[in-house]
VOGU-3710 file (C-alpha; in Angstrom, 3 decimals, decimal comma):
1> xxxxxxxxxx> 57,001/108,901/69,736  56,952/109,845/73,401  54,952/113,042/74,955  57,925/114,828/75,394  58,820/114,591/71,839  55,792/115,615/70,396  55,355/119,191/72,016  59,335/119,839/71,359  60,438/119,490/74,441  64,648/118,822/74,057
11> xxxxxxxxxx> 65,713/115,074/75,533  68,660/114,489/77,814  70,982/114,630/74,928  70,119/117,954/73,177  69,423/119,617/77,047  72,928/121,481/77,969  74,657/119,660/80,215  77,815/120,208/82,544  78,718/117,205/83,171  82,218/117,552/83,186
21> xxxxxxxxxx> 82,240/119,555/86,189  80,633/117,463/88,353  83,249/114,411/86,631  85,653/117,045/87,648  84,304/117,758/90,933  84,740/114,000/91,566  88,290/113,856/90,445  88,872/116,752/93,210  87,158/114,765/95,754  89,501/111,586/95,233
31> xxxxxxxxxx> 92,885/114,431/95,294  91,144/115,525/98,888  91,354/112,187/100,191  94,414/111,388/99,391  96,379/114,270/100,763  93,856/113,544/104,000  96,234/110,615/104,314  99,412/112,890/104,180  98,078/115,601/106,253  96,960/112,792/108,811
41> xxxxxxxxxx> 100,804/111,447/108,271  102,230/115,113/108,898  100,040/115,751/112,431  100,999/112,969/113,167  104,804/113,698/113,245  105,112/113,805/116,741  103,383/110,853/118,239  104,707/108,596/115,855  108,204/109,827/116,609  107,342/109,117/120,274
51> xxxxxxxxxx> 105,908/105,775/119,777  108,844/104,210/117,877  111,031/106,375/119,351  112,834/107,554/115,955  114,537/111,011/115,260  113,055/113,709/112,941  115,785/112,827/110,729  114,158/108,818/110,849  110,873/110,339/110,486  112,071/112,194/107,160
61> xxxxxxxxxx> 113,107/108,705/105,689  109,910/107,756/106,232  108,165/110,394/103,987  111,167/110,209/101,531  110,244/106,080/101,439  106,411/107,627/100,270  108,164/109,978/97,793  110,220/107,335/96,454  107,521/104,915/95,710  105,436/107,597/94,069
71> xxxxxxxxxx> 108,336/109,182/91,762  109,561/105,594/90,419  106,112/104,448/89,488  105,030/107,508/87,860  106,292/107,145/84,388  105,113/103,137/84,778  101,673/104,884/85,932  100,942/107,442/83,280  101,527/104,663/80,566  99,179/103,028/82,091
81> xxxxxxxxxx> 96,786/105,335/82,143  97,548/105,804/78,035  96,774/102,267/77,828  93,940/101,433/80,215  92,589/105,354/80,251  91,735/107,451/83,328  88,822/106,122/84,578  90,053/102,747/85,640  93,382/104,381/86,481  91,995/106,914/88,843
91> xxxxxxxxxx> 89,649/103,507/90,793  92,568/101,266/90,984  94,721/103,608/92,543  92,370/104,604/94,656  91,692/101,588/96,020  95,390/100,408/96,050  96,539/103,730/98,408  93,628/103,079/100,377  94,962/99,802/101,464  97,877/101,042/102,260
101> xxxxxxxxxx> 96,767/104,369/104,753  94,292/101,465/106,713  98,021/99,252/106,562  99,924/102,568/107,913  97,440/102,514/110,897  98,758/98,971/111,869  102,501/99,674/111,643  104,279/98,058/114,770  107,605/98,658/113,934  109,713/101,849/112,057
111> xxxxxxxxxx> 111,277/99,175/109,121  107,479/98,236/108,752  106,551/102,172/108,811  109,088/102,495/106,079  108,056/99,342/103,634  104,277/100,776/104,061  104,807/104,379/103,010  107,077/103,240/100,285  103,758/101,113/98,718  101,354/104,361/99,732
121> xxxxxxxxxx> 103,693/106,208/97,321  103,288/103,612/94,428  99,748/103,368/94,929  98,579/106,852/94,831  101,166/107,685/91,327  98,777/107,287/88,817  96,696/109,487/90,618  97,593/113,180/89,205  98,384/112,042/85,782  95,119/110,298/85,667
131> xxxxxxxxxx> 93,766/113,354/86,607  95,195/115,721/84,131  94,536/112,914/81,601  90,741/113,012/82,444  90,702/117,353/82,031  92,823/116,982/78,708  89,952/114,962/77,262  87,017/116,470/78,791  87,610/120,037/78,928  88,245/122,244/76,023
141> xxxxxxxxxx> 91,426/124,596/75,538  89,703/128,297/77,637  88,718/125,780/80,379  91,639/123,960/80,980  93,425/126,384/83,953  90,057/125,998/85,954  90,002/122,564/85,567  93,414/121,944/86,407  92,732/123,954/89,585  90,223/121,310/90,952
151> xxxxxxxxxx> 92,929/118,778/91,526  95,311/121,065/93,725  92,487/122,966/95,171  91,111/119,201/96,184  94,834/118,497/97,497  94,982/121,687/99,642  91,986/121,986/100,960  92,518/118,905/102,750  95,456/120,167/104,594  92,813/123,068/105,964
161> xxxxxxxxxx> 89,762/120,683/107,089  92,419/118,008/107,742  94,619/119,403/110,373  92,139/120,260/113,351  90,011/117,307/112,795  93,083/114,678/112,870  94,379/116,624/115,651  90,837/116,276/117,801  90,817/112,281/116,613  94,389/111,859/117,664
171> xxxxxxxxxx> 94,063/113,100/121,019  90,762/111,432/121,398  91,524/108,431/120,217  94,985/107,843/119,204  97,561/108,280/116,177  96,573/105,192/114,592  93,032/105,793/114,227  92,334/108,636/111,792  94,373/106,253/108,944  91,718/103,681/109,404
181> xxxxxxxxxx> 88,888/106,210/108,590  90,419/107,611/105,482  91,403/104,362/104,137  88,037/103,791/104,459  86,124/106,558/103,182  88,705/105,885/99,987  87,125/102,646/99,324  83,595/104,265/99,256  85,132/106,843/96,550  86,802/104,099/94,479
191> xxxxxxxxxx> 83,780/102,494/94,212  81,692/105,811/93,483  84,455/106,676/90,536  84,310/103,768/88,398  80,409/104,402/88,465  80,193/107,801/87,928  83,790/108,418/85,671  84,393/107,679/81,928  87,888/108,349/79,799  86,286/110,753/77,168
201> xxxxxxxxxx> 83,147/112,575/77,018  81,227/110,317/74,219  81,384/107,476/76,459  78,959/108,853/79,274  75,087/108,706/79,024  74,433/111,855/80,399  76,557/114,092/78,195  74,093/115,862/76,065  74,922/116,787/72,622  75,599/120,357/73,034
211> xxxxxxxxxx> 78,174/119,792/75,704  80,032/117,450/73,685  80,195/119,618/70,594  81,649/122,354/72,866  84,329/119,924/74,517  85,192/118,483/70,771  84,950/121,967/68,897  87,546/123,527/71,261  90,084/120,626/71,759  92,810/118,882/70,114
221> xxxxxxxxxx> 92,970/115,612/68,834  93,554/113,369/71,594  92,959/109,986/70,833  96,018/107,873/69,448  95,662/105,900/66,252  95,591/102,370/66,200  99,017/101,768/64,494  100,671/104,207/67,102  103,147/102,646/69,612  102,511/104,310/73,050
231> xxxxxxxxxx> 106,706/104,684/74,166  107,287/106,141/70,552  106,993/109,859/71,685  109,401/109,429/74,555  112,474/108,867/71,888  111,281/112,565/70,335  110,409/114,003/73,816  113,964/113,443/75,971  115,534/115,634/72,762  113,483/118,662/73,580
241> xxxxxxxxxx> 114,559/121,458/76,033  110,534/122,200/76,966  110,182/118,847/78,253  113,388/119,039/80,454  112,816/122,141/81,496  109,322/121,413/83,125  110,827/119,105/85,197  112,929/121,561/86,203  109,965/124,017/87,271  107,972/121,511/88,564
251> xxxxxxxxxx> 111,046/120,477/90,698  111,476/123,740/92,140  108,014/124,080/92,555  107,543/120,786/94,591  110,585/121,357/96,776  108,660/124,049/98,118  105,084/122,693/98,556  106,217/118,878/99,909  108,929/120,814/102,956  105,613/122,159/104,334
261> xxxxxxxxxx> 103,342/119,517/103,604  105,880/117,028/105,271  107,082/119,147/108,050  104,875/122,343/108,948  103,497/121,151/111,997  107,151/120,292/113,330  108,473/122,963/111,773  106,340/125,259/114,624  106,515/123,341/117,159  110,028/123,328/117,107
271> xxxxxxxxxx> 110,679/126,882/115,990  107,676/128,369/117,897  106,685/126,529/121,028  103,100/125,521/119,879  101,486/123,181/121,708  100,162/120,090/119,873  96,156/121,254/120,192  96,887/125,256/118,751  99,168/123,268/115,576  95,916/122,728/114,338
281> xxxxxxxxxx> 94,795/125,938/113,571  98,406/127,136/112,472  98,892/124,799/110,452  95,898/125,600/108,045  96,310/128,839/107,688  98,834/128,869/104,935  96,932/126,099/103,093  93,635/128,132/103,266  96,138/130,522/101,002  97,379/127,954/98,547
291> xxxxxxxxxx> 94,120/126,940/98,154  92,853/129,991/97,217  95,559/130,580/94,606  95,027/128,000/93,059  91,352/128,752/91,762  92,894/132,326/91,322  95,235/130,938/88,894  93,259/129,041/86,765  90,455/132,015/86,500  93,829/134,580/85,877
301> xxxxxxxxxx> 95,603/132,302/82,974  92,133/131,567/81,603  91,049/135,170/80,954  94,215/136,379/79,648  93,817/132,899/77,085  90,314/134,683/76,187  91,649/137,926/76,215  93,986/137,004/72,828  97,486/136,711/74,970  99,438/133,889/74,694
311> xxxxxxxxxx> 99,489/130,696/76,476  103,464/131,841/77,278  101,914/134,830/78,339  99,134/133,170/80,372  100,871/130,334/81,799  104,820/130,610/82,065  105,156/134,438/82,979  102,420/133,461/85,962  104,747/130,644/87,010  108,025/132,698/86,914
321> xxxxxxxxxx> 106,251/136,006/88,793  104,751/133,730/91,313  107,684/132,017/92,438  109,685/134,606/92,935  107,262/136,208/95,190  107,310/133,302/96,654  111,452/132,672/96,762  111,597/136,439/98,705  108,253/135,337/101,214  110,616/132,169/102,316
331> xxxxxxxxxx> 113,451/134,722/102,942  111,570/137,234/105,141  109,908/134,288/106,624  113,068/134,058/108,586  112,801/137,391/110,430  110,051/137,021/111,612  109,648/137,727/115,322  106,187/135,808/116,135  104,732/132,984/115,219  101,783/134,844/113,206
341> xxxxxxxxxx> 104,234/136,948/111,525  105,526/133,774/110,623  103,060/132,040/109,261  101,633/135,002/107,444  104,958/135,298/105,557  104,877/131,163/105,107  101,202/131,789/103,966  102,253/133,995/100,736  105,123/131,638/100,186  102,089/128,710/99,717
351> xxxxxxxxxx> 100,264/130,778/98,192  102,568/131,929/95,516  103,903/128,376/94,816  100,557/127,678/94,083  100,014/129,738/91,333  102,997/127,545/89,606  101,896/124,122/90,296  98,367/124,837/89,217  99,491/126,053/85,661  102,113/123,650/85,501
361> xxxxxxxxxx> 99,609/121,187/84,799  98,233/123,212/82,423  101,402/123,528/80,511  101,595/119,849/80,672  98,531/119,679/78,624  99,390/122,487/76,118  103,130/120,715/75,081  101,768/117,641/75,699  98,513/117,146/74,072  97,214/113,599/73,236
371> xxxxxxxxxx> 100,150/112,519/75,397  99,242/114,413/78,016  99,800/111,695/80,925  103,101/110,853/79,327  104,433/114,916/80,055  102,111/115,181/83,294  104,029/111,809/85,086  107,104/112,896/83,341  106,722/116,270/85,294  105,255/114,948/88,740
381> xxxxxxxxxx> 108,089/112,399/88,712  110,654/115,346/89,335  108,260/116,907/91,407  108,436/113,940/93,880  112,210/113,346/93,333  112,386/116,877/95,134  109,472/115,851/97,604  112,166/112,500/98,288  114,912/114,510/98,935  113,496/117,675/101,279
391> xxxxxxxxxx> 111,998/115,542/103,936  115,131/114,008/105,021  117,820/116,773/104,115  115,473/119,728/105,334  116,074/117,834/109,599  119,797/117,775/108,852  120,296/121,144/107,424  118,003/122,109/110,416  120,362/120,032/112,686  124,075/121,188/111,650
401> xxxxxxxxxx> 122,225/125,251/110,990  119,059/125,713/112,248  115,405/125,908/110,550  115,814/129,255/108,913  118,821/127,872/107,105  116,153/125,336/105,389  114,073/128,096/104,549  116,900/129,988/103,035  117,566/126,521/100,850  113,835/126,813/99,932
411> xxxxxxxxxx> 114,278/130,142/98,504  117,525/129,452/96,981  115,855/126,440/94,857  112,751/128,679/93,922  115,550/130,438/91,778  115,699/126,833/89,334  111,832/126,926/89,070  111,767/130,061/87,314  114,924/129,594/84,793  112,735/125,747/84,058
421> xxxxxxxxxx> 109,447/127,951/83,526  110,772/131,149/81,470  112,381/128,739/79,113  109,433/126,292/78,403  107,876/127,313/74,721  103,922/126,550/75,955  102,936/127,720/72,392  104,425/124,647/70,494  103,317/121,442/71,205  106,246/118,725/72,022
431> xxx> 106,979/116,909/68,377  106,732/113,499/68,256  109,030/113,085/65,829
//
């Protein structure tokens, strides 16, 4: 019997532990550096267009190639993260998109700009649902809008540290340049996850008993039997109007998000004059808002869940109040008269839109429970079949009407989100059978 035994001092595994919320922490570190990548693509509109001499319409294709790649393979992606679990999921895409930002840095031509983006998109799919995957099992049920937060509030506050310091690197030393760095520090974080990461909290040495009673105590079920087949639920899932109609929100919701992650920085500079140097700055305003909202979500939806109201309650009404704020921001957006009057409205549009995709993912978990990644790629696959479409119709909307005609389309689609979200039932569980 060791010292520490004998006077009653508790080990490693009875001492409380939080460990997953630095495995957490770690998951929103990898969701920063990948939307470094498209923040880094998104500054770099410009230059890019100038180099290969391509329109903004060409440009749009070019994000809509990423968008493809990442909607097709996420159904593909979440069942592999039900079969090979998060941890290895989260490492190899990680590595995988990483390969492909360095190989967007040595594009010579726009077909080859194109057939790179397109891979960038299949590489970084697994990436939310592995994500969500890794909360469902490590989080109980009164944590789960927090930890849901962590990936989006990862994903946006890259687009406010990103913009300034891409734009500084840029103009310093080229477009090409800040794609080689991220790629880069991506590896590094691959290599840190599949160290640091497991799939469920059992697995890891440093969970201490009293942690894992509280994660198993206040969770469902999650792991599958051994006579389960993993495409069985899909049969039971397509007949349900919940699971439809999340894609539906989530649609709506990523419409919104993916026109300003694409095209912000062109969107002022063509509407507003701003030089290339003051984008910067601009640019992250309205993501220091999203990112705020998110964290504000999950705190909001997890009190009310602790406060006795429903997850309906906590979740859905959120969504639905959220994105209508947002819907009417878009609209006034458009009479604006400077460019800070602008982006202020644009900046509670963000913000609002945030609210929804945070707890979307929540919802995912709720309906979806064991088969979480199976509902969270179902739902980010819609997502990105929105994010495929805006970047190439929002130019030619602009083009034939102007850019305040693609922010009235914005608002107009905000209406779907909140029909998908009012009519999801978040307090039954999808049926497998």
């Amino acid at each position: 019997m060791n010292k520490s035994s004998q006077i009653g001092e508790p080990n490693q595994l009875t001492k409380k532990t939080n460990i997953r919320w630095l495995g957490g922490s770690l998951v929103m570190w990898l969701c920063f550096v990948a939307y470094l990548d498209r923040s880094a693509f998104s500054v770099s509109a410009t230059p890019i267009m100038n180099i290969f001499k391509i329109s903004p319409i060409q440009f749009g294709l070019a994000t809509t190639a990423f968008s493809i790649g990442y909607f097709i393979f996420q159904i593909p992606g979440a069942m592999l993260v039900e079969k090979k679990g998060s941890r290895t999921m989260l490492t190899i895409s990680l590595v995988f998109w990483s390969i492909f930002t360095v190989a967007t840095g040595s594009v010579w031509s726009f077909l080859s700009l194109i057939f790179v983006r397109f891979f960038f998109g299949i590489g970084e799919a697994p990436l939310f649902p592995a994500g969500n995957n890794f909360f469902a099992n490590w989080f109980p049920k009164n944590e789960r809008g927090r930890a849901n937060s962590l990936m989006n509030g990862g994903s946006f506050f890259a687009n406010i540290v990103g913009p300034p310091i891409i734009v500084a690197i840029v103009s310093l030393l080229g477009w090409r340049s800040p794609f080689y760095v991220i790629g880069i520090i991506g590896i590094i974080s691959a290599i840190f996850a599949y160290k640091f990461l497991r799939n469920h909290p059992e697995e890891h040495p440093l969970v201490g008993k009293l942690e894992l009673s509280y994660i198993q105590g206040n969770n469902f079920d999650n792991k599958s039997k051994g006579n389960e087949k993993p495409k069985s639920q899909w049969t039971a899932f397509l007949k349900q109007r919940s699971f439809w109609m999340i894609a539906v929100g989530y649609f709506a919701t990523l419409w919104v998000v993916q026109f300003f992650m694409f095209w912000l920085p062109y969107y002022l500079q063509a509407t507003r004059n701003l030089t290339f140097k003051s984008m910067g700055f601009y640019t992250s305003i309205p993501w220091i808002a999203i990112t705020i909202s998110v964290f504000i979500a999950g705190l909001i939806s997890d009190n009310l869940l602790k406060r006795g109201f429903s997850r309906y309650k906590s979740r859905n009404f959120i969504c639905a109040i959220t994105l209508t704020i947002s819907g009417i921001a878009l609209l006034l957006s458009r009479t604006a008269i400077t460019a800070v009057g602008n982006i202020l409205w644009i900046s509670l549009a963000l913000g609002m839109a945030g609210f929804s995709q945070t707890l979307a993912w929540s919802i995912a978990t709720d309906i979806g429970q064991k088969y979480t990644s199976t509902v969270s790629g179902w739902m980010n696959m819609w997502g990105f079949i929105a994010a495929s479409i805006v970047p190439t119709v929002a130019p030619v909307v602009a083009k034939l009407w102007g850019w305040n005609s693609v922010l009235l389309v914005n608002a107009g689609v905000t209406l779907l989100g909140i029909v998908g979200y009012l009519t999801i039932n978040t307090d039954k569980p999808l049926c497998t059978r």
